[in-house]
C-alpha positions as CSV (number, residue, x, y, z in Angstrom):
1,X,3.1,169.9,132.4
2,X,0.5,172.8,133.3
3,X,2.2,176.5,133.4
4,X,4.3,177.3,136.5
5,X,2.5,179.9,138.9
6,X,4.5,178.7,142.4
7,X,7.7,177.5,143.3
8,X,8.2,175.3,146.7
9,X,11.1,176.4,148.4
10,X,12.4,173.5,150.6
11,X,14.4,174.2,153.3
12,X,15.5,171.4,155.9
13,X,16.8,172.7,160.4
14,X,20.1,173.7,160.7
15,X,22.1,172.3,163.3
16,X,21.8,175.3,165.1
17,X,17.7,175.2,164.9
18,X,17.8,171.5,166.3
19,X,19.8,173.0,169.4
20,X,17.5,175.8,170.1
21,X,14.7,173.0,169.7
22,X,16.7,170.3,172.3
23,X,17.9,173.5,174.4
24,X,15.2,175.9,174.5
25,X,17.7,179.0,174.3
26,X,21.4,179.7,172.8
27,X,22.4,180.3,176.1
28,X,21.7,177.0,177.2
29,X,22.8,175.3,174.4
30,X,25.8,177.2,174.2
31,X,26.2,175.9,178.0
32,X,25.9,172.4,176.7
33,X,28.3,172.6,174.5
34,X,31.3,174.3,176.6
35,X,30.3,171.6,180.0
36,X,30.3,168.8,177.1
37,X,33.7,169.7,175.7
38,X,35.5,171.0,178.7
39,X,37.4,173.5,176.6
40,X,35.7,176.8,176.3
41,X,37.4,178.3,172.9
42,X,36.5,174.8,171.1
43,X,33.0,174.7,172.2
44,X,32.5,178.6,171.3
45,X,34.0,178.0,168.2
46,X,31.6,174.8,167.5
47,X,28.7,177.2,168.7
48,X,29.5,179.9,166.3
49,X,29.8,177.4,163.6
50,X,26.4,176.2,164.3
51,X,25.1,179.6,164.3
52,X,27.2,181.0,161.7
53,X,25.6,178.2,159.1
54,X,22.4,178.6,160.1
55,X,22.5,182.7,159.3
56,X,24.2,182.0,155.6
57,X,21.4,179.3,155.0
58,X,18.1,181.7,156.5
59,X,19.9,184.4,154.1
60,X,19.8,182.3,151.3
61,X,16.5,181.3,151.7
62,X,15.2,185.1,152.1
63,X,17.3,186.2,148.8
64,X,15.8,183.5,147.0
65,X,12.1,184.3,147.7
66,X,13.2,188.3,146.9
67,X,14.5,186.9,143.4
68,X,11.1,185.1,143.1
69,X,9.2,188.9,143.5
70,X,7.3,189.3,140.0
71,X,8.3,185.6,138.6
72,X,6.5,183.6,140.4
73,X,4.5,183.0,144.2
74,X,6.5,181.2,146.4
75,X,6.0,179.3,149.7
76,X,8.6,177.3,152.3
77,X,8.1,173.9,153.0
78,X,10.2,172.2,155.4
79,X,12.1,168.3,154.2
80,X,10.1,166.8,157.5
81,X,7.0,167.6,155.6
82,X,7.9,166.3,152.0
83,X,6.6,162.7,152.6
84,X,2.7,164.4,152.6
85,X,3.0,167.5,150.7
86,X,0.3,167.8,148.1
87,X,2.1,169.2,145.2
88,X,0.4,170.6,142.4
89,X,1.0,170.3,138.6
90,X,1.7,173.9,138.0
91,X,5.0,174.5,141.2
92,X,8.3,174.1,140.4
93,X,10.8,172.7,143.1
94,X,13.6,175.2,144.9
95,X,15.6,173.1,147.0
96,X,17.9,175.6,149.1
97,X,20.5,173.1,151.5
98,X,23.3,170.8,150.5
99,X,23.4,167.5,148.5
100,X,21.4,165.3,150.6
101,X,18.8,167.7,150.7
102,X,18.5,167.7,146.6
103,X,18.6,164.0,147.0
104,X,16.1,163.4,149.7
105,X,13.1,166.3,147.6
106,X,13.5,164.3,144.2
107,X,12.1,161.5,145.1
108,X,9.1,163.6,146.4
109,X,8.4,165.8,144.0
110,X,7.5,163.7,141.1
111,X,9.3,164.6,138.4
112,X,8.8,168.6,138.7
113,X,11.4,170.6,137.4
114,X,13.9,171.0,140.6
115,X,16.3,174.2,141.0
116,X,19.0,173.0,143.6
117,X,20.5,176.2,145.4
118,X,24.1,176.5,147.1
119,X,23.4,178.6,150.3
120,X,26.8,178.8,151.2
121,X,29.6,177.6,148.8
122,X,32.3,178.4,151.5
123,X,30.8,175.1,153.3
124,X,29.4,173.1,150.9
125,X,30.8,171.6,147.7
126,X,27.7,171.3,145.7
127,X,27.7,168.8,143.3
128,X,24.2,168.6,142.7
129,X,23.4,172.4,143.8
130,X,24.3,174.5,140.1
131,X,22.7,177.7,141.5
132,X,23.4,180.1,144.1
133,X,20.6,182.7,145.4
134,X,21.5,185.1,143.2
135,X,21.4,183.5,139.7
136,X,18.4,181.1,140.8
137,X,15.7,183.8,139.4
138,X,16.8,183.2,136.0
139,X,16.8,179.3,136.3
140,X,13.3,180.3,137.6
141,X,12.6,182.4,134.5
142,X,14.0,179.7,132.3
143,X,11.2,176.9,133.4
144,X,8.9,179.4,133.5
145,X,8.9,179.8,129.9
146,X,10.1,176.2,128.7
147,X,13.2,177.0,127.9
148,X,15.3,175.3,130.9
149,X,18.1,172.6,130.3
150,X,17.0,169.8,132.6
151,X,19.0,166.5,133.1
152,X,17.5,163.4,134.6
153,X,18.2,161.3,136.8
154,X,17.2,157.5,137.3
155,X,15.1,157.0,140.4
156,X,15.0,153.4,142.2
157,X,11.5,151.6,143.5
158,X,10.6,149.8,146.2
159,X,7.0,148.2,146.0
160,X,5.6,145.9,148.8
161,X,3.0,143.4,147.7
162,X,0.0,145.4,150.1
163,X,0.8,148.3,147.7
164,X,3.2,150.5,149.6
165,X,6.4,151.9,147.6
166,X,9.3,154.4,148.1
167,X,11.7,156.1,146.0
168,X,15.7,156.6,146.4
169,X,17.1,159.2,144.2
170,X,20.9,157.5,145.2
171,X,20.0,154.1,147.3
172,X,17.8,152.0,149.0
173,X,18.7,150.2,152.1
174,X,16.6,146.3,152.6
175,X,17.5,144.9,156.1
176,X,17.0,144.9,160.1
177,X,16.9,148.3,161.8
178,X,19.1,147.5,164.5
179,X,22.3,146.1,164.5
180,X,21.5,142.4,163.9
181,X,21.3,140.1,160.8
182,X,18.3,140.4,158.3
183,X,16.9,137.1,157.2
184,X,15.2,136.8,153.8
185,X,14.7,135.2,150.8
186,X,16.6,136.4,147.6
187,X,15.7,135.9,143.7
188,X,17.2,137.5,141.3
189,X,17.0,136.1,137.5
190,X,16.6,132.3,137.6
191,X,18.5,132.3,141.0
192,X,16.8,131.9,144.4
193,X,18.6,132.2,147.8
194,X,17.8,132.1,151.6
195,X,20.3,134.7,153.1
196,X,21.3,135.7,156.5
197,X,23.5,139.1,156.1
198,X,23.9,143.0,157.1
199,X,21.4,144.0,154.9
200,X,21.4,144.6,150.9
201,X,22.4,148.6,149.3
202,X,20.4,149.2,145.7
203,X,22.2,152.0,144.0
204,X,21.1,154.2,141.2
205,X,24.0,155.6,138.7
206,X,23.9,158.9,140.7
207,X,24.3,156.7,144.1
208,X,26.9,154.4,142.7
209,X,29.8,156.6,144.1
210,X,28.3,156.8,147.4
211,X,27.2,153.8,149.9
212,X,27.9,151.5,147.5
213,X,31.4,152.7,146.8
214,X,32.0,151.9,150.3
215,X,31.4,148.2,149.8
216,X,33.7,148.3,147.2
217,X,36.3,149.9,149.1
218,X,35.9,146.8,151.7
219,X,36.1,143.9,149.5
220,X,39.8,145.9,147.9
221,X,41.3,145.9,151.5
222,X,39.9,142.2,151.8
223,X,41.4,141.3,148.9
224,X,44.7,143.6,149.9
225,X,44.7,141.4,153.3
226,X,44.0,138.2,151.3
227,X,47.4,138.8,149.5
228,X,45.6,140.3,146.3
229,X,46.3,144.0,145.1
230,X,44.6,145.8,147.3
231,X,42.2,147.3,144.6
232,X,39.0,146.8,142.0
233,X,39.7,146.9,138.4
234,X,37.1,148.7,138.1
235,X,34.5,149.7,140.2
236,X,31.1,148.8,138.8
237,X,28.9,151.4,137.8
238,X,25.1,150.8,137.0
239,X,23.9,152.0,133.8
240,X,21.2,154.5,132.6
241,X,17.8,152.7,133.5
242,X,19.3,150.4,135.8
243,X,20.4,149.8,139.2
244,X,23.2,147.7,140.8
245,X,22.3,145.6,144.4
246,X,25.2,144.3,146.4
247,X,24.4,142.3,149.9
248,X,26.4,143.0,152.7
249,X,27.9,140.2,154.5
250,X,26.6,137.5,153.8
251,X,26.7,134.7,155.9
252,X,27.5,131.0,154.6
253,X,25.5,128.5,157.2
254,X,23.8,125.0,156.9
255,X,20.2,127.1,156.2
256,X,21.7,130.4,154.5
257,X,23.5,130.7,151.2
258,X,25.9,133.2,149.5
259,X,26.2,133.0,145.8
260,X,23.4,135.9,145.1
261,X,25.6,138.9,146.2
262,X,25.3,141.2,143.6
263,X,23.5,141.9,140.0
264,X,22.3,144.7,137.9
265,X,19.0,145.3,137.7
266,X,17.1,146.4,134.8
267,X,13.3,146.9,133.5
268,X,11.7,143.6,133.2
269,X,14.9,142.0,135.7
270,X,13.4,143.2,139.0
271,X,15.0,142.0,142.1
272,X,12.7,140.2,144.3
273,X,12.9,140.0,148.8
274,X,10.1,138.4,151.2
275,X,11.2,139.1,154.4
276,X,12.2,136.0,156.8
277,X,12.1,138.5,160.1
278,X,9.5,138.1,162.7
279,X,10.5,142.5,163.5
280,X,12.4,145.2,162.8
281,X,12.6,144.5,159.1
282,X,12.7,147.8,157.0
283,X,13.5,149.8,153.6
284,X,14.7,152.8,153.8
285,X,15.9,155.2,150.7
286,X,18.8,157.9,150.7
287,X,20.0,157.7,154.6
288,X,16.8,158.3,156.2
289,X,15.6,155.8,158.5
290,X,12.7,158.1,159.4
291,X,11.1,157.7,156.8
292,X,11.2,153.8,155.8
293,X,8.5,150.7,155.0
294,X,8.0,148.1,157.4
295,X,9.7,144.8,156.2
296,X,8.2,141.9,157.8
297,X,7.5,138.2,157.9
298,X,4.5,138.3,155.2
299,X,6.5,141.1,153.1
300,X,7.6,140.8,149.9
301,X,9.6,144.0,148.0
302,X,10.0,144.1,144.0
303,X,13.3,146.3,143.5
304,X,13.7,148.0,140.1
305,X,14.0,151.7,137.9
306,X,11.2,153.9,139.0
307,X,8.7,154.9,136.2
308,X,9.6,158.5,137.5
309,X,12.9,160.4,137.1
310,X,14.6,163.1,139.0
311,X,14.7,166.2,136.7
312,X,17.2,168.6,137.7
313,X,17.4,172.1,136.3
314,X,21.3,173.1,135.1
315,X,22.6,176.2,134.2
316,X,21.1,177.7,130.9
């Protein structure tokens, strides 16, 4: 890696910034919220929240880029323009927000060293953000001079056969964008499968205790309804370079099949989907449907570990 000069601050709009944009002025969206809730205490308190946030966060950001003075040049890039920011080999990565923040700039940055910042521990709980704003300079000062601990994280890959990929630093979602069944064609080892189901979750050990968890939760109160125990064993957990797929409700029919529900995938083991859907297939990674790949009839995804990893900066 070339010698860090600049560090990319990434910030993503507060709730309260998203009113002023939908509202033009507090005032009116203070309005909103108080005809909205007909109670005037509740909505002022939810408007002061809003606001409240967004001043801890904008503080946190400025404290960071003061702790930056005589390290390093600094500039703010907003999460909306990740997907087509040019990053350069000599930045480092300051991601200032909670979790999902952290989440959604790893799979952008490509493998830069990333500094994840608590704004506002009061609010958030911060499992992947270490720093806060005021011990972030000697993180900084740490990768500046090759000295940082960084862990990594494994990084899942979707790549369509007209050359198109996307990363998911916790999961990928393969399925229809609206609320109806997906239709495709599974194969997975020696296996192959026509399914018709809600849509299959690809999780990467750091997403295992997240979307996935909650398909886990489902089939224990199945079980608990069926007259089992009402819980897992054990909750499967994918491994370091691996990923774990599980489809969700899959549908048994004359056409469509069910025994391909779940696997691990590995290097080498990649899990393979051509789209069966006319529309509105997609792949989205981490919770954003913004940002997604079209997956249409004439599609076909290859699922496995990303050559890249997530490389998160932890406390020296």
């Amino acid at each position: 890696m070339s010698k860090v000069e600049y560090a990319i601050v990434v910030k993503s709009k507060t709730r309260y910034e998203l009113l002023l944009e939908r509202f033009n002025t507090a005032g009116q969206a203070r309005f909103y919220l108080r005809r909205k809730a007909g109670q005037d205490d509740d909505s002022e308190a939810e408007f002061e929240e809003y606001a409240q946030e967004h001043a801890r966060i904008e503080a946190a950001v400025a404290r960071v880029q003061r702790e930056l003075t005589g390290v390093v040049k600094s500039k703010i890039v907003e999460r909306a323009f990740l997907p087509s920011f040019l990053f350069a080999d000599n930045q480092l990565v300051i991601v200032v927000g909670q979790d999902g923040l952290v989440a959604n700039a790893a799979k952008y940055v490509r493998g830069r060293p990333l500094i994840a910042v608590n704004p506002d521990p009061d609010r958030y709980d911060g499992v992947l953000l270490p720093f806060r704003p005021d011990t972030c300079r000697a993180a900084v000062q740490r990768v500046v001079a090759d000295r940082a601990p960084i862990r990594t994280h494994q990084l899942a890959e979707a790549s369509l056969n007209d050359g198109q990929r996307l990363l998911a630093f916790n999961d990928l979602f393969i399925g229809a964008a609206t609320h109806v069944s997906a239709r495709y064609k599974i194969s997975f080892g020696e296996a192959t499968e026509e399914h018709s189901s809600s849509g299959i979750i690809v999780a990467t050990p750091a997403g295992s205790t997240g979307w996935l968890s909650s398909v886990f939760n489902m089939t224990a109160a199945v079980e608990d309804f069926a007259g089992g125990t009402g819980r897992l064993a054990t909750y499967p957990q994918p491994q370091d370079n691996e990923l774990l797929f599980v489809v969700r409700e899959p549908f048994l029919s004359k056409r469509t099949q069910c025994g391909l529900v779940a696997g691990r995938v590995r290097p080498g083991q990649p899990l393979q989907l051509e789209s069966l859907m006319p529309a509105g297939g997609v792949i989205f990674s981490d919770g954003v449907e913004a940002d997604f790949l079209r997956f249409n009839a004439g599609a076909v995804a290859t699922i496995g570990p990303a050559p890249e990893v997530a490389r998160l900066v932890q406390p020296g």
